[in-house]
KOLVO-26374 format. One record per atom (N, C-alpha, C): residue number from 1; atom name; y, z, x. Coordinates in steps of 0.2 Angstrom, whole numbers. Atoms other than C-alpha are relative to their C-alpha. Layout:
N
+-----+----+-------+-------+-------+
:   i : at :     y :     z :     x :
+-----+----+-------+-------+-------+
: NUM : CA :     Y :     Z :     X :
...
+-----+----+-------+-------+-------+
REM end
This chain:
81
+-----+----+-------+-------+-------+
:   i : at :     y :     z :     x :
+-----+----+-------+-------+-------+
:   1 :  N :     0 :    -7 :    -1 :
:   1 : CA : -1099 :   120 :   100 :
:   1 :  C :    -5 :     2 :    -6 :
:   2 :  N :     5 :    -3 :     7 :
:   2 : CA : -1109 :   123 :    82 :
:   2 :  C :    -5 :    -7 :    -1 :
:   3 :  N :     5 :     3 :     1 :
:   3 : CA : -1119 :   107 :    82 :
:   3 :  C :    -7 :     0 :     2 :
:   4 :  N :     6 :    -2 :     0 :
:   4 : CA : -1136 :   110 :    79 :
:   4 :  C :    -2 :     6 :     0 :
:   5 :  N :    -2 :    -7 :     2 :
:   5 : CA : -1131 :   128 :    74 :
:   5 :  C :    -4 :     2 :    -7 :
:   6 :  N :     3 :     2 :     6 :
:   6 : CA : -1142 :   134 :    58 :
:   6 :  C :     7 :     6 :    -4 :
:   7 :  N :    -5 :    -6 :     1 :
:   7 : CA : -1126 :   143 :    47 :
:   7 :  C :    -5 :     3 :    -9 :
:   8 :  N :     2 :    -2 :     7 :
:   8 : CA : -1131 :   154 :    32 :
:   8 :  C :     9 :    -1 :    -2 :
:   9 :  N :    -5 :     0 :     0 :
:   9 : CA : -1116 :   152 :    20 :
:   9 :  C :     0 :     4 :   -10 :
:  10 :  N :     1 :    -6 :     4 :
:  10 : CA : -1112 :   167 :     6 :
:  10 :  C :     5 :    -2 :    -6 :
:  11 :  N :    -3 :     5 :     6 :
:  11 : CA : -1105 :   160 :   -12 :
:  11 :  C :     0 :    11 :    -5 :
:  12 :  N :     2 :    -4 :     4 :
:  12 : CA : -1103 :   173 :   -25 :
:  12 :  C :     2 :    -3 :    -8 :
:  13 :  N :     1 :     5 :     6 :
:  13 : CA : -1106 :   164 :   -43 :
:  13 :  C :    -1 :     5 :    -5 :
:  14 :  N :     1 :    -6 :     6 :
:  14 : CA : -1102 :   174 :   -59 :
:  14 :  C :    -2 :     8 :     0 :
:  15 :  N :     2 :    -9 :    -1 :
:  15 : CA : -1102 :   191 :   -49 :
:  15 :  C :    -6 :     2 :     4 :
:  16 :  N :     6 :    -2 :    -4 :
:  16 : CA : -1119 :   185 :   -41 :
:  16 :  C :     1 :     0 :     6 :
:  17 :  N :    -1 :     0 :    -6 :
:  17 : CA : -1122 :   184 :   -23 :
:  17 :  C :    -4 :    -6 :    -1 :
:  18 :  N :     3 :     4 :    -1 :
:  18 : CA : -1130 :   168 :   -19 :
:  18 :  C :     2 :    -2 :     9 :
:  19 :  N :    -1 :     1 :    -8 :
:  19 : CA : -1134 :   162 :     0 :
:  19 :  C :    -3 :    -8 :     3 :
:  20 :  N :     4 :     6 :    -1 :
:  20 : CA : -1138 :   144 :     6 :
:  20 :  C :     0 :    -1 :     7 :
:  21 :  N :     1 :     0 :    -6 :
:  21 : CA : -1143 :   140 :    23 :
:  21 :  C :     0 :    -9 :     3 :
:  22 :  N :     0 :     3 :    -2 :
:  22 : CA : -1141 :   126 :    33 :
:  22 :  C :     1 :    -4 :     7 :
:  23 :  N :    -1 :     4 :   -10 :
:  23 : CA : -1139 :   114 :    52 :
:  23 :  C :     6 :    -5 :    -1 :
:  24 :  N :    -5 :     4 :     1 :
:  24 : CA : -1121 :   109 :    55 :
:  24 :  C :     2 :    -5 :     6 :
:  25 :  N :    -2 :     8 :    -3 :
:  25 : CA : -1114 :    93 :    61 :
:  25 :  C :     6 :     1 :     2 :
:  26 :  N :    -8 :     4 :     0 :
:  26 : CA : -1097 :    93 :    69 :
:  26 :  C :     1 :   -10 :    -1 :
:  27 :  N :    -2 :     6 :     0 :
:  27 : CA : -1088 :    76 :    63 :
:  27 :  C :     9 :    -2 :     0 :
:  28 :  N :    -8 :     3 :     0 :
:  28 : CA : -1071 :    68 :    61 :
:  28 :  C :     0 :    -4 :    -6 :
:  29 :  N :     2 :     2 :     4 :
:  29 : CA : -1066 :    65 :    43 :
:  29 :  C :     7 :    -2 :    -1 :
:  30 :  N :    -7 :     6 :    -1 :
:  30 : CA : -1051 :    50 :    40 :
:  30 :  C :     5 :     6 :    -4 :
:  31 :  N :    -4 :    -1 :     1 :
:  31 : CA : -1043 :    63 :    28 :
:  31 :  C :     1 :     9 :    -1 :
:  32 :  N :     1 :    -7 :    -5 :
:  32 : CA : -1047 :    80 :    35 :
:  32 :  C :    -1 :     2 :     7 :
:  33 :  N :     2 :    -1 :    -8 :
:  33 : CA : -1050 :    79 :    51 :
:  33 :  C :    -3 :     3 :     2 :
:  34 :  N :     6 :    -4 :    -2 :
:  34 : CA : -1061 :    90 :    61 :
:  34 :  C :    -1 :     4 :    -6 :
:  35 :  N :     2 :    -4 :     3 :
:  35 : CA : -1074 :    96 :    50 :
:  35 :  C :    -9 :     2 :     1 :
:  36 :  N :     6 :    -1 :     0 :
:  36 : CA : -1092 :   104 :    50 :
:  36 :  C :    -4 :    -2 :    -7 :
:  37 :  N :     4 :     3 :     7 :
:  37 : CA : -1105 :    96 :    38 :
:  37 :  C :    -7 :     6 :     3 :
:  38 :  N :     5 :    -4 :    -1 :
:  38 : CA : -1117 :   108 :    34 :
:  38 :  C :    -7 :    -3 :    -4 :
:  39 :  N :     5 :     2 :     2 :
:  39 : CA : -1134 :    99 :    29 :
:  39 :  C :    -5 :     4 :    -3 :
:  40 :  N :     4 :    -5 :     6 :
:  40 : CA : -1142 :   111 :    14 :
:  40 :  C :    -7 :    -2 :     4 :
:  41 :  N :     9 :     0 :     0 :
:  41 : CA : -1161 :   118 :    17 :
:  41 :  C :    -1 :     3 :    -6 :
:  42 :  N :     5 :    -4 :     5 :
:  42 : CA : -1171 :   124 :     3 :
:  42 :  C :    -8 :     2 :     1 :
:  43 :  N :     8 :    -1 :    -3 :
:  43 : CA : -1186 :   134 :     7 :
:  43 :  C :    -2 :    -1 :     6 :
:  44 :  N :     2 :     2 :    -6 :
:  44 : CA : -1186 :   130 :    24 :
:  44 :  C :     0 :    -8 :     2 :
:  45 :  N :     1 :     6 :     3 :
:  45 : CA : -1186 :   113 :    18 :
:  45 :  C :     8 :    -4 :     1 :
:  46 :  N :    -5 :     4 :     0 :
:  46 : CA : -1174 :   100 :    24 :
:  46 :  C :     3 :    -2 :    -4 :
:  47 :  N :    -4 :     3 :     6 :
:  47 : CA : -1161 :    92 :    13 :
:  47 :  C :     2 :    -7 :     1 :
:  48 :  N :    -6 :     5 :    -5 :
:  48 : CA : -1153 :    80 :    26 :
:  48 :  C :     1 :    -7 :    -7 :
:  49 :  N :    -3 :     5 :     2 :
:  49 : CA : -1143 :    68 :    14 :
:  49 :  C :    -1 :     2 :    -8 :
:  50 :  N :     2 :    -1 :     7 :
:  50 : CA : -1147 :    76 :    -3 :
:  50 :  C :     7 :     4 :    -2 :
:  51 :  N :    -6 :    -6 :     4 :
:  51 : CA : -1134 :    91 :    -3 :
:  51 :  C :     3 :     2 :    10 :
:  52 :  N :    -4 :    -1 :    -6 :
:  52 : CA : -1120 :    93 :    11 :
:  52 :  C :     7 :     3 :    -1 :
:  53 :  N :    -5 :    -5 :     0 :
:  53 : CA : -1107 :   105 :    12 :
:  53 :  C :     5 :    -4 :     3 :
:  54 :  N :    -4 :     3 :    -2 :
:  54 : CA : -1091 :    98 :    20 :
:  54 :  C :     6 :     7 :     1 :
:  55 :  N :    -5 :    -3 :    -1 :
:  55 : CA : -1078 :   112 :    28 :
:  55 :  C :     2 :    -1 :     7 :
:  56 :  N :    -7 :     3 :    -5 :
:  56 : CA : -1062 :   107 :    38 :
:  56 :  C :     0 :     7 :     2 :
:  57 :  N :    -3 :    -6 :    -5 :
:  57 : CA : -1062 :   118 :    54 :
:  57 :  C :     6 :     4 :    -1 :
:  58 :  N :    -7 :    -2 :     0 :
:  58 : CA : -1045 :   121 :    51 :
:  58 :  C :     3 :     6 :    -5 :
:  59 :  N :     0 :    -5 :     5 :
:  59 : CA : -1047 :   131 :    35 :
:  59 :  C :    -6 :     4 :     0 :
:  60 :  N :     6 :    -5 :     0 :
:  60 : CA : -1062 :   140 :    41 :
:  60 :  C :     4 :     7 :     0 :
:  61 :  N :    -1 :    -8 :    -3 :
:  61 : CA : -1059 :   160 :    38 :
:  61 :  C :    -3 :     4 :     5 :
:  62 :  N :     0 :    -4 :    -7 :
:  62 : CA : -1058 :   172 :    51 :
:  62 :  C :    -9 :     3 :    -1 :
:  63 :  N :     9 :     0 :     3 :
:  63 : CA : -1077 :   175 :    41 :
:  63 :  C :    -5 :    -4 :     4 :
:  64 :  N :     4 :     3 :    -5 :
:  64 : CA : -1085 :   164 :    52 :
:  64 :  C :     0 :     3 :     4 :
:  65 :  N :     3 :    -5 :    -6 :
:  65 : CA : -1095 :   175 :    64 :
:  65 :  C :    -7 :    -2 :     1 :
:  66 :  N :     8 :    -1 :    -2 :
:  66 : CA : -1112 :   176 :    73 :
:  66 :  C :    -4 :     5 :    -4 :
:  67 :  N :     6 :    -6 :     7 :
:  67 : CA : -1125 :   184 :    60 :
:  67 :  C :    -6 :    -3 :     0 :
:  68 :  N :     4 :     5 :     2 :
:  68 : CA : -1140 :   180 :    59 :
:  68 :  C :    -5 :     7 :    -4 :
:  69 :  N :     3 :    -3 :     2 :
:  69 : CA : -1145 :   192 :    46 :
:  69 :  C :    -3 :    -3 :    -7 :
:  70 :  N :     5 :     4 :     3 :
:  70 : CA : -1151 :   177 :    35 :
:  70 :  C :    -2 :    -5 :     5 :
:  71 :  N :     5 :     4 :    -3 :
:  71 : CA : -1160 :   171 :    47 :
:  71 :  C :     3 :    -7 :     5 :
:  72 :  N :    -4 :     6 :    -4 :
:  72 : CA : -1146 :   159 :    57 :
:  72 :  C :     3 :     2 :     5 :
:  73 :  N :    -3 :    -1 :    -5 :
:  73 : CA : -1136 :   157 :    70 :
:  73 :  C :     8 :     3 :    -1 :
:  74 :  N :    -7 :     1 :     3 :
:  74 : CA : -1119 :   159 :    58 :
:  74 :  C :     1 :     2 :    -4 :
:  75 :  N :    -1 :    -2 :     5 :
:  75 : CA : -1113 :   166 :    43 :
:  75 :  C :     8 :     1 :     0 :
:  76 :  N :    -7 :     1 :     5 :
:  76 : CA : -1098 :   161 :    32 :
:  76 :  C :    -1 :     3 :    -7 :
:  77 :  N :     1 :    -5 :     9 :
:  77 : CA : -1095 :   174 :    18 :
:  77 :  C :     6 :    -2 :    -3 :
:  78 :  N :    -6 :     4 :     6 :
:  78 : CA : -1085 :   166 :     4 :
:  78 :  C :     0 :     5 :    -3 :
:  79 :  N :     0 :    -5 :     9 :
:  79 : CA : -1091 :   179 :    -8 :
:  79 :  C :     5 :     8 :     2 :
:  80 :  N :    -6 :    -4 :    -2 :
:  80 : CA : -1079 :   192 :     3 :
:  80 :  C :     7 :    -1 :     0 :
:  81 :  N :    -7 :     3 :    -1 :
:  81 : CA : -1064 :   181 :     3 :
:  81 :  C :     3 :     1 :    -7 :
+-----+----+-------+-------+-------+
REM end
């Protein structure tokens, strides 16, 4: 359903806003189970295998929605939660 999806995903660090973008992977993790791997871009710039996100479907917030107001097909706002 979401693989090969591009998600932005919205952190807020010390009050700032920060936004990293990336193309997720559905997988199966022995001690999480379903989980989306989010393969970091910088700059447009792949990352594949350098920086990877890891969140368990199960605990996605209801924040996961269709947005593509950075530029993706997805956006997860943590910095709202």
């Amino acid at each position: 359903m979401y693989d090969g999806k591009r998600i932005a995903v919205v952190f807020s660090i010390g009050g700032n806003v920060r936004v990293v973008c990336g193309r997720i992977t559905s997988d199966e993790d022995l001690d999480l189970g379903p989980v989306l791997r989010v393969e970091l871009e910088q700059n447009g710039n792949d990352l594949t295998g350098q920086t990877t996100l890891v969140l368990p479907e199960e605990l996605l917030p209801v924040g996961l929605r269709v947005d593509d107001r950075y530029g993706c097909d997805l956006c997860l706002d943590l910095a709202a939660a």
